[in-house]
Structures are given as C-alpha cells and as structure tokens.
PyMOL commands that place a pseudoatom at each C-alpha (Angstrom):
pseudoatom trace, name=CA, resn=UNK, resi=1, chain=A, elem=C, hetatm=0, pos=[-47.440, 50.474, 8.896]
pseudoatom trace, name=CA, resn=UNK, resi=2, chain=A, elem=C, hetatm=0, pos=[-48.346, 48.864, 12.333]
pseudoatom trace, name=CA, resn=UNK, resi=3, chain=A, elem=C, hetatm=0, pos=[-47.557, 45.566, 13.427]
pseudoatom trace, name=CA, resn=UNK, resi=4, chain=A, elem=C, hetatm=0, pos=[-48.818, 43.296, 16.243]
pseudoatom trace, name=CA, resn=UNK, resi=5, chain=A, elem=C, hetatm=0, pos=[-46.594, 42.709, 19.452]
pseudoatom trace, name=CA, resn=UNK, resi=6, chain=A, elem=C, hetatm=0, pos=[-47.606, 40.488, 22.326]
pseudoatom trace, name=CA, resn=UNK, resi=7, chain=A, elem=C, hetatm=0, pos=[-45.321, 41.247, 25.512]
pseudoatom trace, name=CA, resn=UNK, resi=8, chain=A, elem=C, hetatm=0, pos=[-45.528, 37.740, 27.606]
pseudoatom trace, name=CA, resn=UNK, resi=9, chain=A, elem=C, hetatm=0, pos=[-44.764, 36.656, 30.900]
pseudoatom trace, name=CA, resn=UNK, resi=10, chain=A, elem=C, hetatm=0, pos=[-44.732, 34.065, 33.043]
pseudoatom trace, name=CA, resn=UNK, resi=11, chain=A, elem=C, hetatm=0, pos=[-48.489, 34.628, 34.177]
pseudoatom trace, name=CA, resn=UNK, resi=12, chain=A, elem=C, hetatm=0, pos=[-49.606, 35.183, 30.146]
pseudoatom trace, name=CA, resn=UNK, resi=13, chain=A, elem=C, hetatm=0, pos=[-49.753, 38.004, 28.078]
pseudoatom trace, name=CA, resn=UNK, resi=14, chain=A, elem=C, hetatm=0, pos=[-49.659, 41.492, 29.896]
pseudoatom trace, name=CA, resn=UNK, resi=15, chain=A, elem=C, hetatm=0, pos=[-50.359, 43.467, 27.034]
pseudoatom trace, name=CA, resn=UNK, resi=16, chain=A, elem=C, hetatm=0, pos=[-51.093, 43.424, 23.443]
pseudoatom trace, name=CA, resn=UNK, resi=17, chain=A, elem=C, hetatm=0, pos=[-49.699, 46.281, 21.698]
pseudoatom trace, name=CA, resn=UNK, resi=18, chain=A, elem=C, hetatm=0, pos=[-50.035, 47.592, 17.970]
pseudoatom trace, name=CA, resn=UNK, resi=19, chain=A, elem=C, hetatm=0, pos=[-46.678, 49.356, 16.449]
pseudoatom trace, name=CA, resn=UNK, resi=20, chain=A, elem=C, hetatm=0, pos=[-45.011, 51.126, 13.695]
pseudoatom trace, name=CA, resn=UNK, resi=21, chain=A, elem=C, hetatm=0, pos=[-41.592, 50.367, 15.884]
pseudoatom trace, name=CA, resn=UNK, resi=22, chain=A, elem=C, hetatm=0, pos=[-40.102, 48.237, 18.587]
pseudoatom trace, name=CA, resn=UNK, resi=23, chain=A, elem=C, hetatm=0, pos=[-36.903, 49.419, 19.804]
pseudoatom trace, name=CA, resn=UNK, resi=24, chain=A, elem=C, hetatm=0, pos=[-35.388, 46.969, 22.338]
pseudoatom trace, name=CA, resn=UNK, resi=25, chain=A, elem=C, hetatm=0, pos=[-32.418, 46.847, 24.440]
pseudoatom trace, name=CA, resn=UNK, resi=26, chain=A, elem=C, hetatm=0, pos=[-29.917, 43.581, 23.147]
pseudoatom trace, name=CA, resn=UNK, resi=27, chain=A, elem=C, hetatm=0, pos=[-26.671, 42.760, 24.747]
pseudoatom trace, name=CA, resn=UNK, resi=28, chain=A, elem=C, hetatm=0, pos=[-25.454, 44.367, 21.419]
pseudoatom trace, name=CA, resn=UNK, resi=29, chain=A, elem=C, hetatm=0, pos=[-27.061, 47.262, 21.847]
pseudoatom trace, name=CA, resn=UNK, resi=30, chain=A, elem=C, hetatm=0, pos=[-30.136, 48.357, 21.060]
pseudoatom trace, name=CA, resn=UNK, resi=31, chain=A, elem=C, hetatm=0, pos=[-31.823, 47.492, 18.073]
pseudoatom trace, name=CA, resn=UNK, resi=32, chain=A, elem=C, hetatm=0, pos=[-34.945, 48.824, 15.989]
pseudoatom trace, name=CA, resn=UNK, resi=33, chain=A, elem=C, hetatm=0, pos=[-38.036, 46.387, 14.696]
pseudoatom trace, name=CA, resn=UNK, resi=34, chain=A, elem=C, hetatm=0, pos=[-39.877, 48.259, 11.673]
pseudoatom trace, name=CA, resn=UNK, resi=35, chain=A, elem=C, hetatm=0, pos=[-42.861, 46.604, 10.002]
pseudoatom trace, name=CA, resn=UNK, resi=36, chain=A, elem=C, hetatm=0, pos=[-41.536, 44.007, 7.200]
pseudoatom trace, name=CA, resn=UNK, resi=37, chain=A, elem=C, hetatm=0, pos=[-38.379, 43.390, 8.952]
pseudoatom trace, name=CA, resn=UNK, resi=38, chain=A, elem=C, hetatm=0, pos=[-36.299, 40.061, 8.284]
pseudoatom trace, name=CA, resn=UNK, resi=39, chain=A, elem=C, hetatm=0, pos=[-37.637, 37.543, 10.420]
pseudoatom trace, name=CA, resn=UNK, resi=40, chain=A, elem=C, hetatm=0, pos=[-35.158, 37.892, 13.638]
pseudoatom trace, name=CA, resn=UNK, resi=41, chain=A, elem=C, hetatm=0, pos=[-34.813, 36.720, 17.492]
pseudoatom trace, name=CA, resn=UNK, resi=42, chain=A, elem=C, hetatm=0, pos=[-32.941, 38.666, 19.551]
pseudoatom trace, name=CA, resn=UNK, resi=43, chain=A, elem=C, hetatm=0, pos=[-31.939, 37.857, 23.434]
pseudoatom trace, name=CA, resn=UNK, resi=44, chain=A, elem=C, hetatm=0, pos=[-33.192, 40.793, 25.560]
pseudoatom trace, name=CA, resn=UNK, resi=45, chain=A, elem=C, hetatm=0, pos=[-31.543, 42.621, 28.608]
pseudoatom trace, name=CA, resn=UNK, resi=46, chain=A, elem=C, hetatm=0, pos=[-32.661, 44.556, 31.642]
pseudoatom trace, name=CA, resn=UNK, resi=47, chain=A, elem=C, hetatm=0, pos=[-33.581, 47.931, 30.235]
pseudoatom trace, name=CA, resn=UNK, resi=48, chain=A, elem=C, hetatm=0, pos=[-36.045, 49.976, 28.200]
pseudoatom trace, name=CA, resn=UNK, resi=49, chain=A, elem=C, hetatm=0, pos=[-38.175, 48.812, 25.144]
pseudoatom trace, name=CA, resn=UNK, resi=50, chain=A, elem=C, hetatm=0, pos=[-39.796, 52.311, 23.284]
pseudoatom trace, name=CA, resn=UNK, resi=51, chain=A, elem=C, hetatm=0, pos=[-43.054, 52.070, 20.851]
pseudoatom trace, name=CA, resn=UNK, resi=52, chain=A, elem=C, hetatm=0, pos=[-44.425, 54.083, 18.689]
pseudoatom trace, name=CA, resn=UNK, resi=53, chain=A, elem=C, hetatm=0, pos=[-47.818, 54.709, 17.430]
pseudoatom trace, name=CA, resn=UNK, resi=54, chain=A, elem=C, hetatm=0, pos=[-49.981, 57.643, 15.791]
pseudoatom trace, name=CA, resn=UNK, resi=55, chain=A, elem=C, hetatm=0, pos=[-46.722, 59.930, 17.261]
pseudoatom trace, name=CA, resn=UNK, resi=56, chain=A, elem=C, hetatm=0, pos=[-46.842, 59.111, 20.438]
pseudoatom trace, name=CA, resn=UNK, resi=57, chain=A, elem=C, hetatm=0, pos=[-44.081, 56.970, 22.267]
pseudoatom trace, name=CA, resn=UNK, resi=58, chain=A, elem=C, hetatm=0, pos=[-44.677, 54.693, 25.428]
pseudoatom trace, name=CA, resn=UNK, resi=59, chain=A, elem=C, hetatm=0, pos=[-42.017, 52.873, 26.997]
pseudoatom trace, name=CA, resn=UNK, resi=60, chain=A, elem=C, hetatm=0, pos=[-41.999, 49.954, 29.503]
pseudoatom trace, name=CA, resn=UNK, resi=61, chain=A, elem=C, hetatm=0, pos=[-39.435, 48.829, 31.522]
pseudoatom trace, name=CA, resn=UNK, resi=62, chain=A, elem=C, hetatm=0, pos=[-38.431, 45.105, 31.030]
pseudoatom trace, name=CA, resn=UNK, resi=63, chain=A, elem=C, hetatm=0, pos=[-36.363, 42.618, 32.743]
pseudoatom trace, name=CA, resn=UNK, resi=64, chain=A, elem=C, hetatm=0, pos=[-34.780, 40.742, 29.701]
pseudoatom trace, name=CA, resn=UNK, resi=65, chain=A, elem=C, hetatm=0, pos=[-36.223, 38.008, 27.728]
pseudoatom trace, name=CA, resn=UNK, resi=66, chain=A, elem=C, hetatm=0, pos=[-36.512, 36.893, 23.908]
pseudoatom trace, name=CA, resn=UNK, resi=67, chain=A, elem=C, hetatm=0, pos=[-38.213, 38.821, 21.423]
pseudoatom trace, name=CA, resn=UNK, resi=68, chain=A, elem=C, hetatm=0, pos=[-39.044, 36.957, 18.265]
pseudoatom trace, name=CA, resn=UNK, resi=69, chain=A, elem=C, hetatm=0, pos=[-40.584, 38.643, 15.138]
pseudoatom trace, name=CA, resn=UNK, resi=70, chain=A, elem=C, hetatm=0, pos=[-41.983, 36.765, 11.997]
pseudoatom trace, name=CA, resn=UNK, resi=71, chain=A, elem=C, hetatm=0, pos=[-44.482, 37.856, 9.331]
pseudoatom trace, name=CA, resn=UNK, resi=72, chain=A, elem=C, hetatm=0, pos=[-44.955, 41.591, 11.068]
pseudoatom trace, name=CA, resn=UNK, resi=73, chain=A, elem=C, hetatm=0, pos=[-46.033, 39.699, 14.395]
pseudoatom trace, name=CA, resn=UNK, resi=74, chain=A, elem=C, hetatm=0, pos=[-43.693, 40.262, 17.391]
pseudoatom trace, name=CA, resn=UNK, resi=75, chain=A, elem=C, hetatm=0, pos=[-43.701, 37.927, 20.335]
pseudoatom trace, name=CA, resn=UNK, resi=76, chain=A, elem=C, hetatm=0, pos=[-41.935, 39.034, 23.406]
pseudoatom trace, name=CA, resn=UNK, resi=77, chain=A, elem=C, hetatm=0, pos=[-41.389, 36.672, 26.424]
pseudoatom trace, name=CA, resn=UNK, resi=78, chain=A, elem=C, hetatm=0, pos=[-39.883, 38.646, 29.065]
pseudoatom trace, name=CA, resn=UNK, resi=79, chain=A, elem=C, hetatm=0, pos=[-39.060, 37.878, 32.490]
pseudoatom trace, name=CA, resn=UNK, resi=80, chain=A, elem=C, hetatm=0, pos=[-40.581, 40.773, 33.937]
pseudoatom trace, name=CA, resn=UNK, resi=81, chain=A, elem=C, hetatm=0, pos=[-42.590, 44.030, 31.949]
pseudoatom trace, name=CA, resn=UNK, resi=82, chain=A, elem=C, hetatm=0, pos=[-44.166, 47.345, 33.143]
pseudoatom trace, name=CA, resn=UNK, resi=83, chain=A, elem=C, hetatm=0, pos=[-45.179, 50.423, 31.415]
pseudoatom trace, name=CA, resn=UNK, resi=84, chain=A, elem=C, hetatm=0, pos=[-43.544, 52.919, 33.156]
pseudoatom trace, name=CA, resn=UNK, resi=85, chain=A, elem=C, hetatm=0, pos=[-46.669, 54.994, 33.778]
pseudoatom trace, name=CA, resn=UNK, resi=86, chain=A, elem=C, hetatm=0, pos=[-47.337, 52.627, 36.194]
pseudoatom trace, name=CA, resn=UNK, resi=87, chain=A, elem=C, hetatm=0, pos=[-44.290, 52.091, 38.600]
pseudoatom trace, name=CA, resn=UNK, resi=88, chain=A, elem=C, hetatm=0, pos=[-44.093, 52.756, 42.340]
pseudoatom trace, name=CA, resn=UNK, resi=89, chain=A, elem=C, hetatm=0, pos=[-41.215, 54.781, 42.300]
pseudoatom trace, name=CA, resn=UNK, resi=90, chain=A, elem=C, hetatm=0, pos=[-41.351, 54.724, 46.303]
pseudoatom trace, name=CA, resn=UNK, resi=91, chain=A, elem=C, hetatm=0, pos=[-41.426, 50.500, 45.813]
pseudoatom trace, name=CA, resn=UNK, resi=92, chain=A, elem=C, hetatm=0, pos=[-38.581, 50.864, 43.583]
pseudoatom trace, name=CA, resn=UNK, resi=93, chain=A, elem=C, hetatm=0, pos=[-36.748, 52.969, 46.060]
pseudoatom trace, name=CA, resn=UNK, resi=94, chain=A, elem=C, hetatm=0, pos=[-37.400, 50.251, 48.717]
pseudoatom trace, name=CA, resn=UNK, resi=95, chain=A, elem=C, hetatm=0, pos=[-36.604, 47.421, 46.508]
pseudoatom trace, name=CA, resn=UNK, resi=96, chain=A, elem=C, hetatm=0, pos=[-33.264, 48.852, 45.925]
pseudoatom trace, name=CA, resn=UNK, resi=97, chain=A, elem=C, hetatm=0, pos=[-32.711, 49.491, 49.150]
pseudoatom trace, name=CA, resn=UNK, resi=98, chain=A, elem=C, hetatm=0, pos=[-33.984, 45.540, 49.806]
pseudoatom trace, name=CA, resn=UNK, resi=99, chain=A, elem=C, hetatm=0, pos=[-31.435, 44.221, 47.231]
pseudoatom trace, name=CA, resn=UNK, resi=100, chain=A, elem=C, hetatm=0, pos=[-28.432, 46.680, 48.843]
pseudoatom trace, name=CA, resn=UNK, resi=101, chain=A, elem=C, hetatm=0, pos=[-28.530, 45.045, 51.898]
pseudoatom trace, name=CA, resn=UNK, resi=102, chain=A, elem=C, hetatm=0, pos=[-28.681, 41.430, 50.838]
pseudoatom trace, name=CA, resn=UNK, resi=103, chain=A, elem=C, hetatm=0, pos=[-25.542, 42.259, 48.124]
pseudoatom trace, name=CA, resn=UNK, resi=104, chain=A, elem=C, hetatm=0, pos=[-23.879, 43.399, 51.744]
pseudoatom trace, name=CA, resn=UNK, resi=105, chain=A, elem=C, hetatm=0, pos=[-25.266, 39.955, 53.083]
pseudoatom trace, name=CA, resn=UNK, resi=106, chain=A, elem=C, hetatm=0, pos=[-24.331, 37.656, 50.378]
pseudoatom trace, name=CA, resn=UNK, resi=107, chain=A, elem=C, hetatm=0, pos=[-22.382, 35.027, 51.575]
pseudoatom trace, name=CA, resn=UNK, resi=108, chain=A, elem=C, hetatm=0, pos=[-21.648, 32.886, 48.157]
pseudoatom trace, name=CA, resn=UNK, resi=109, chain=A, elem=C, hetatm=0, pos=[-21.944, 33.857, 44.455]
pseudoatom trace, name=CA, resn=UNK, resi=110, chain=A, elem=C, hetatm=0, pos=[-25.375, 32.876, 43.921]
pseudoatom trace, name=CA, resn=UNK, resi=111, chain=A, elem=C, hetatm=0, pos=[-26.855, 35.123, 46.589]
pseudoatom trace, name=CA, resn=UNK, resi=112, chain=A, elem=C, hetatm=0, pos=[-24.247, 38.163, 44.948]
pseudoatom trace, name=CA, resn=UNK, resi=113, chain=A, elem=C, hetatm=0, pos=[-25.609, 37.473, 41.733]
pseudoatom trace, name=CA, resn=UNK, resi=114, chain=A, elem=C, hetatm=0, pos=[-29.618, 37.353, 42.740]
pseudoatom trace, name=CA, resn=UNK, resi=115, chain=A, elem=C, hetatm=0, pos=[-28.810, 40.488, 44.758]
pseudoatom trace, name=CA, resn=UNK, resi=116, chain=A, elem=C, hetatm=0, pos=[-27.312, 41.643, 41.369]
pseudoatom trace, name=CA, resn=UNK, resi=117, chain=A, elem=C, hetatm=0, pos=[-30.012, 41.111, 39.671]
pseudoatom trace, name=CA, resn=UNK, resi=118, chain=A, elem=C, hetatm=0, pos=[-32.461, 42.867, 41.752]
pseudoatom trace, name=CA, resn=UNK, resi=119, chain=A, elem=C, hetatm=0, pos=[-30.516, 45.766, 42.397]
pseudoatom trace, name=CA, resn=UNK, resi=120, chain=A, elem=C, hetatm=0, pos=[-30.234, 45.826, 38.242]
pseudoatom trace, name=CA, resn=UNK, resi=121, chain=A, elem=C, hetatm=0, pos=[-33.900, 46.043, 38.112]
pseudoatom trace, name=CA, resn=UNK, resi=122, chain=A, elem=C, hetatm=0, pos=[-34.787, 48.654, 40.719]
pseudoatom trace, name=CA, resn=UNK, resi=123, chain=A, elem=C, hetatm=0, pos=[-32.467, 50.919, 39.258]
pseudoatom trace, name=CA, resn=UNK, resi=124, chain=A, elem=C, hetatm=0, pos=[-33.609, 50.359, 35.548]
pseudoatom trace, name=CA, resn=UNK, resi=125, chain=A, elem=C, hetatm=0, pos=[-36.958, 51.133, 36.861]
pseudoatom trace, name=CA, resn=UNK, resi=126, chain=A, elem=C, hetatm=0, pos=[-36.102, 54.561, 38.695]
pseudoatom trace, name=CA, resn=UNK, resi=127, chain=A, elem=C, hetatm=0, pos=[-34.085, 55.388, 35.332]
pseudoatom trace, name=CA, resn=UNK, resi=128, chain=A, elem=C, hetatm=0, pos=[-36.864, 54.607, 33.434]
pseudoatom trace, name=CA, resn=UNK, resi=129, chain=A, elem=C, hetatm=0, pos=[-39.368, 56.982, 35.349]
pseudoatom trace, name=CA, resn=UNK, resi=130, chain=A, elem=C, hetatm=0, pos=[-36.478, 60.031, 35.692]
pseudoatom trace, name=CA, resn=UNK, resi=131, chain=A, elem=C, hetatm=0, pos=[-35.812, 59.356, 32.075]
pseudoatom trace, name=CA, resn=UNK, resi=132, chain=A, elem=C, hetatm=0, pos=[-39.307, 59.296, 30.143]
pseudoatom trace, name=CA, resn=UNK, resi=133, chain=A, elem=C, hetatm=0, pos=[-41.779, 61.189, 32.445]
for i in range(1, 133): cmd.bond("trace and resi %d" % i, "trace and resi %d" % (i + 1))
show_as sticks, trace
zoom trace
C-alpha cells in the first residue's frame, strides 16, 4: 500500500513522493516507515533516506531534519535534500575540499563545528553516489 510523503525545505516542498516504504537514517539507527504505521516523529541525521515503489528504489541524500508521519501521510522537513541522481559529484569533491581547509582554519569551536558540518555533508553525498549508482 502507498503512502504520501512530502520532503520540505526551507524554500518549500522539493518533492512529493508516493511510497510503500520510507527508510530513514535516526540517531538510533535507521528505521523503516510502512503504510499504517503508529503515528511517530523521529529526529533525522545526515545520511541516506531509501523509497520504494512498483520495485524500484530511489534514494536521496539528506542533511537531517524531522520526519513526522500520521494517518499514512509523511511530512519531512529537512535541512537540506537531493536525489542522488542528481549530485555534482565534482561540486561535492570541491565542497569537501572547501570545508577541509576551513576545519584547518578554524580558530574557535563554532567555525570547527560549521566546518564539521560541511565536511559531514560532502562526504555523505560522495557515499551516496559510490554507494547507490
């Protein structure tokens, strides 16, 4: 049975997606969302979320966020969300390289830990492409 997901950003929705699965990475682990599943929120973290529909899996790299699901409807506000298809893996490359040197540049905690951060997702993103295509 499919179920409705809208992944949400910032700038609005990016994509409305119909499911028989949501499989999402949690702090915890990761966790699966079936159709008719307890209503649930989970806190999302840098990684991959997987679909599945008609047999066919997509995945799309995500930057955390909250996933909520109620009533077979899934709302997902992430921070950040591409399908994989469709990263740069030569801007990933560079953005890694970007966050690299300003980790070597960081000159208090909060710079380490934006520097962090952006190094997390470049890499996720290059994982995600070796991994699934």
């Amino acid at each position: 049975m499919l179920f409705k997901a809208d992944l949400i950003t910032y700038q609005g929705i990016y994509k409305t997606i119909e499911t028989e699965k949501l499989n999402v990475p949690t702090s915890e682990g990761r966790r699966t969302i079936l159709s008719n599943h307890a209503p649930i929120m989970l806190e999302l973290e840098i990684g991959v979320m997987e679909t599945l529909k008609d047999g066919k899996l997509s995945h799309y790299a995500i930057n955390g966020g909250v996933l909520y699901f109620r009533n077979n409807k899934a709302d997902l506000v992430l921070n950040n969300v591409i399908d994989i298809e469709e990263i740069n893996v030569e801007h990933a490359k560079e953005e890694r390289e970007k966050a690299l040197k300003q980790l070597k540049k960081a000159t208090n905690e909060a710079e380490e830990a934006r520097a962090n951060f952006k190094l997390e997702v470049a890499e996720n993103w290059l994982k995600a492409v070796e991994k699934y295509l």
